[in-house]
N, C-alpha and C positions, 0 to 999 in steps of 0.2 A: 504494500500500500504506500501511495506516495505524501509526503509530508505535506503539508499547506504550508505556507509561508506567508505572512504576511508585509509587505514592502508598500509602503504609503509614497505619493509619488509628489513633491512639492513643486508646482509651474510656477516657476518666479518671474515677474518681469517690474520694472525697477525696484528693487529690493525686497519687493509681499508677492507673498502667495496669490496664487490669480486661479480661478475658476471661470470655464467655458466652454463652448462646443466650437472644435474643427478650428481652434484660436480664435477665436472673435465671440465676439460680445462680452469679455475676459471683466468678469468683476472683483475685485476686490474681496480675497477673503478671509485675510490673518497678515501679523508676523511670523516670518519662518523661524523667529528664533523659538519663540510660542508654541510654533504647531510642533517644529520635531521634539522639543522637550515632552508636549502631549502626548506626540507618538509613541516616544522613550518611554514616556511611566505609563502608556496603558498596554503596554507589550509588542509592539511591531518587532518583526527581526529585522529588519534593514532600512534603511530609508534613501531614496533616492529625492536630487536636489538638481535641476533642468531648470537655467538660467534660459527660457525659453525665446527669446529676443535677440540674446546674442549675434548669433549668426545674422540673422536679417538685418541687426545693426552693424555688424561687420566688428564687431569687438569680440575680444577675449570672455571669457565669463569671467565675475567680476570677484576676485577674492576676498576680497575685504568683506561681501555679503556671505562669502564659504566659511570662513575665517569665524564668523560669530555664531552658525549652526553651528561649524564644528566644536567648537566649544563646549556645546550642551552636548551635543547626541554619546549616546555609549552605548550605541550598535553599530556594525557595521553601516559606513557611508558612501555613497555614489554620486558621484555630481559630473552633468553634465551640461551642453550648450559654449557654442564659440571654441568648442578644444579642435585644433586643424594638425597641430605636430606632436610627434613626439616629446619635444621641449617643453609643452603646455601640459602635457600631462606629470611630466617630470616637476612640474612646477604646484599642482593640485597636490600629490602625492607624499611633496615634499611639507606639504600644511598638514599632512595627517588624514586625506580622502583615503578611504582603500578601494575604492574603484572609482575607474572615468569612462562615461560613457561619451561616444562619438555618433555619429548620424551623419551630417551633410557632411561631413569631411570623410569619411568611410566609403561615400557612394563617388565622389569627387575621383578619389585613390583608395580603392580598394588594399593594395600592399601597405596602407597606413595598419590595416588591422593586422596583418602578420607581421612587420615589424613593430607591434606596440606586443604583440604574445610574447612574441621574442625577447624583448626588453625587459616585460614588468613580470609576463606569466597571464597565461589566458584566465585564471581567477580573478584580475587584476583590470578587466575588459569588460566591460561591456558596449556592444552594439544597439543602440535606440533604431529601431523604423516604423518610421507615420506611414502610414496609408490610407489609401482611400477606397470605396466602390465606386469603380465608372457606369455609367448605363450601359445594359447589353445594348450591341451595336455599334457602340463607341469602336475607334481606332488603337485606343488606348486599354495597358490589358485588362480586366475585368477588377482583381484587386490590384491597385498598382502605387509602387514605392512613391514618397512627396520625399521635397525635403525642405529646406529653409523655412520652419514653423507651418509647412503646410501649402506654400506659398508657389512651389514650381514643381512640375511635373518632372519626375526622369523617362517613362516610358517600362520603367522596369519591374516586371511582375513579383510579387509579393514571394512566393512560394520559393522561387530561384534564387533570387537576392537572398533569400534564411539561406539557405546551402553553400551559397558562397560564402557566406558570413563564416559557417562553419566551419569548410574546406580551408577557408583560411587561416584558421584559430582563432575565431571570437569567441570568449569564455560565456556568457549570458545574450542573448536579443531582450532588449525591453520594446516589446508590440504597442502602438498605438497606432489606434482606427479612428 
């Protein structure tokens, strides 16, 4: 029988927690330093932290907002959004993240994820992918990979893009639909 786990998943964009559908209409829902301490004492085993903006805005994720969850949480932590090299995760890592996740920069350069197994250790990885349903008919494949908060299509179907994540050594995919 397989364990449940439970991994609460915090969308941050300028410093709080944000609640929405498909990124838009994103409200306002906490401080993250708040929720993961919540998380922490009512039992989550991990928590994941997606500076969700990043990317679109074309920055780093932003540590100083990593820096103050980390502080609180004492489970295992993942943070992603804006990580594109190997140096950025060395940079999460070295605050005390134990996983970084990647997504647009994954699909950009796939051999990001084999050399970041390489590096850190595929426990050490996570690969994010957003997707979406297209309408049958569409050109575009049925479930298919997004990337930049949702924002640009790649073409690339759901089920393949998991296997290359694999074939490569990405230790965890965190799925969003």
């Amino acid at each position: 029988m397989k364990t449940v786990r439970i991994i609460p998943c915090l969308d941050i964009k300028g410093g709080r927690v944000v609640k929405g559908v498909n990124f838009e209409n994103l409200r306002d829902a906490r401080d993250p330093v708040e929720a993961a301490a919540a998380y922490c004492r009512e039992g989550a085993d991990e928590l994941v932290f997606l500076d969700i903006f990043a990317t679109v805005e074309e920055r780093k994720t932003r540590l100083d907002w990593v820096r103050k969850v980390r502080d609180v949480v004492t489970i295992p932590f993942a943070v992603g959004g804006g990580i594109g090299s190997i140096e950025d995760m060395q940079a999460l890592l070295g605050i005390g993240v134990d996983k970084v996740s990647i997504n647009t920069a994954a699909v950009r350069d796939p051999e990001l994820i084999s050399r970041a197994a390489r590096e850190f250790g595929k426990d050490r990885l996570v690969v994010a992918v957003d997707a979406r349903k297209n309408p049958p008919g569409s050109d575009a494949p049925r479930l298919e990979v997004v990337v930049k908060s949702g924002n640009e299509s790649t073409g690339m179907e759901l089920v393949a893009w998991a296997r290359k994540i694999e074939a490569l050594g990405g230790g965890e995919i965190l799925l969003t639909s």
